[in-house]
N, C-alpha and C positions, 0 to 999 in steps of 0.2 A: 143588501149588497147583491148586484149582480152575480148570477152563478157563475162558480169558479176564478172568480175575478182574484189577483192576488192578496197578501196581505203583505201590508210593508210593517219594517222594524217601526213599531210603538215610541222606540227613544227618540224618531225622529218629528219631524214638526210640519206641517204643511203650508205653503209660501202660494199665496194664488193671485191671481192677475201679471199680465205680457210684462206690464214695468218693475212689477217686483220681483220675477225669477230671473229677467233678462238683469238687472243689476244686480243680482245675488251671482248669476252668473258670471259677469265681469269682474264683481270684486274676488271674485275668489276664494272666498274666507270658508267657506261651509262645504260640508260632504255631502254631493249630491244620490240617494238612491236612484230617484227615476222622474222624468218632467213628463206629466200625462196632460193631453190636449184633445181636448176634444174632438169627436170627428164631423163637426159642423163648424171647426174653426179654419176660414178661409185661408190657404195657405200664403198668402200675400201678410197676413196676419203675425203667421206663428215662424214665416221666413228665417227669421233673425235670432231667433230663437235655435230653431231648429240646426242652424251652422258651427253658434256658438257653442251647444253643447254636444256639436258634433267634434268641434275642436280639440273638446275637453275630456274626448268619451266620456260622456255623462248619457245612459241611455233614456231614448225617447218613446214612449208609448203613445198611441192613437188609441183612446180609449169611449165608448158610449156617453154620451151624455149622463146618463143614469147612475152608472160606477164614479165620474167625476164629482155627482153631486155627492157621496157618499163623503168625501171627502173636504167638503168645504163648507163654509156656513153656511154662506148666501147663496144670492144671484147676480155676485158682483165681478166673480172669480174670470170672465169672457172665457171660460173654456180653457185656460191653465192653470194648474196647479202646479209644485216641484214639491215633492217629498225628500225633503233635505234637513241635516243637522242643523240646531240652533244658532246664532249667529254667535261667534267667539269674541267674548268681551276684551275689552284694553284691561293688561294688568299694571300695576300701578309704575314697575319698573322702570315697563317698558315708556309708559305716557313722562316722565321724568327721564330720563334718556331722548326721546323724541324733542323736546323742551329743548335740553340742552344743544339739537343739533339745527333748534330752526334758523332759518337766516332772518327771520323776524322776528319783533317783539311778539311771544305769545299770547292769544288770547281765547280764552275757556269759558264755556259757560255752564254755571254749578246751576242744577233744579234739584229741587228738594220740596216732596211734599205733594210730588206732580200724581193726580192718580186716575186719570184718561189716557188709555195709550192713543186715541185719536190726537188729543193733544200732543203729546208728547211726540209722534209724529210729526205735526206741523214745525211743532218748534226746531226737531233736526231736519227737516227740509230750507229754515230760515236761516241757521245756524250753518249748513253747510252753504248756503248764496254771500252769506256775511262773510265766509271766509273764517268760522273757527275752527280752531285745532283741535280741539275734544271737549265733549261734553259729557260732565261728571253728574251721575245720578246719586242720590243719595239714598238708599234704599239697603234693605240686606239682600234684594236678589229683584231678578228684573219683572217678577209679577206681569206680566201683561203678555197678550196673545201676541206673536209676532207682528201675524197679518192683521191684526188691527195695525199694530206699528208701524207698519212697512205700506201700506197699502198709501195711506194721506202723504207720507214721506218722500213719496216718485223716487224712489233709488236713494236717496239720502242716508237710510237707515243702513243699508249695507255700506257705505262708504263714509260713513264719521265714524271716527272712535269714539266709544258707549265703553265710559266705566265710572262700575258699580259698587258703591262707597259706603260704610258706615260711619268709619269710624274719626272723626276732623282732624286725627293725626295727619293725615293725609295734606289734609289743605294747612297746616303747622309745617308742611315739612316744604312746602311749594313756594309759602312765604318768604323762610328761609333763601328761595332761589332767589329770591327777588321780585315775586309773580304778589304783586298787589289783588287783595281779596275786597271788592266791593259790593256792599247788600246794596238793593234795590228795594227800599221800603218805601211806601206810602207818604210817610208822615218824617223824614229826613227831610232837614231843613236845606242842605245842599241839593242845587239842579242837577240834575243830568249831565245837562251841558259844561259843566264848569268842571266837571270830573276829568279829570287826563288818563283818556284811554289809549293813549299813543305807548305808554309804556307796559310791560306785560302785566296781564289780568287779566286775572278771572272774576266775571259778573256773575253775581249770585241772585236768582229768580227763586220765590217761593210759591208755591199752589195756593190755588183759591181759598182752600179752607182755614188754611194755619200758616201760611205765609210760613218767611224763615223760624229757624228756630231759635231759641236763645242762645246753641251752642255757636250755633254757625254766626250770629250776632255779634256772639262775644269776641271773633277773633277778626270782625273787619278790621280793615285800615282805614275806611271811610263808609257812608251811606251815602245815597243819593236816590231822588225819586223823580217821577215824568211828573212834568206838571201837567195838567189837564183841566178843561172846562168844561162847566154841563153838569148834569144833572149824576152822572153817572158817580160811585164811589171808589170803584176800583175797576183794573183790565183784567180781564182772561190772562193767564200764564205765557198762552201762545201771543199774544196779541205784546203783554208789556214785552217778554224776551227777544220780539221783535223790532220791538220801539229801540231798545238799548243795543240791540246788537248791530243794528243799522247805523245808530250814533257811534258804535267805536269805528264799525268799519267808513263812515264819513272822516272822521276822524285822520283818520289811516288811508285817508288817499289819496295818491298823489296824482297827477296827472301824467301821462304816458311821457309828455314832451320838455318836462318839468325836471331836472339837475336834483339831485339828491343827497 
């Protein structure tokens, strides 16, 4: 480390590259200590940057290359970093209160099993173009480096809600609402397409290695799998949660000029 260079609070977590501090910034959600930027980064660059956390008093440092790299993994960061708190997860209350206020039929997408946060990234970059409401991890704690997360996500990660589940009480108590829970398996004899995703649901995606589990199995209301040709046996996590979440939001659209 650069001499005398400071030391930031350890609780906090480092967020790097323009598209991931600048939406972290936006969304609001996290405590920022300091956005360091390099001093080879073109001001035309770190512009925007530089306003919005001027907005927010969030202080800005111009810092060596040298000291920045101490702080990042790569060569991928363009010269910003934010030393900011964790991102603050959906509590379940709250995601169940939100539900009951959307003006639309909800729809959720449950991953379970998922253990790339590169992936897992893509997926809430899809997830939030699709148009869903939150997407529930099933894990006991969110294991994965932010900025792996955040980085593939282009802003995505700070603005969907991410909550973090064990236990399928959870998804018992949503059913109840009326939010239909449907697994995405392979070998379900129903399509995709025949599924009715116009009503609220949550689509449930399981990772490459173990797919869903038997618990989350056992409380579908239905299955349904992408049919596909080729030679292939199965999709990547990000690639099928893309396939289905595409199909609901087709599903779900209406045209602009189109009486409702």
């Amino acid at each position: 480390m650069p001499l005398h260079a400071p030391r930031y609070d350890t609780r906090m977590i480092h967020l790097e590259g323009r598209f991931s501090v600048l939406a972290a910034l936006h969304a609001g959600l996290r405590r920022f200590e300091v956005v360091c930027i390099a001093e080879d980064v073109p001001p035309e660059r770190s512009r925007e940057i530089v306003t919005v956390a001027g907005e927010l008093g969030v202080t800005i440092r111009t810092v060596p290359g040298a000291e920045l790299e101490t702080l990042t993994h790569g060569q991928t960061h363009g010269g910003i970093v934010a030393v900011c708190s964790p991102k603050p997860l959906l509590r379940e209350a709250k995601l169940l209160n939100q539900i009951k206020r959307l003006d639309h039929p909800a729809l959720l997408l449950l991953l379970e099993g998922i253990d790339d946060a590169r992936n897992l990234g893509f997926v809430l970059r899809t997830a939030e173009a699709m148009n869903v409401d939150a997407v529930l991890l099933r894990k006991r704690e969110l294991g994965f480096d932010e900025t792996e997360v955040a980085r593939p996500s282009s802003g995505a990660f700070e603005r969907m809600p991410l909550l973090i589940f064990h236990d399928i009480a959870l998804l018992k108590r949503l059913r109840r609402r009326g939010v239909q829970l449907i697994g995405c398996l392979a070998n379900a004899k129903r399509v995709m397409y025949d599924a009715d995703l116009r009503q609220p649901t949550i689509l449930a995606v399981g990772g490459e290695k173990r797919g869903l589990s038997g618990q989350v199995r056992s409380i579908c209301d239905c299955y349904a799998h992408i049919p596909t040709a080729g030679g292939a046996s199965s999709l990547s996590t990000s690639h099928a949660a893309a396939i289905v979440l595409a199909e609901a939001a087709r599903q779900r659209w209406t045209p602009a000029n189109e009486n409702v």
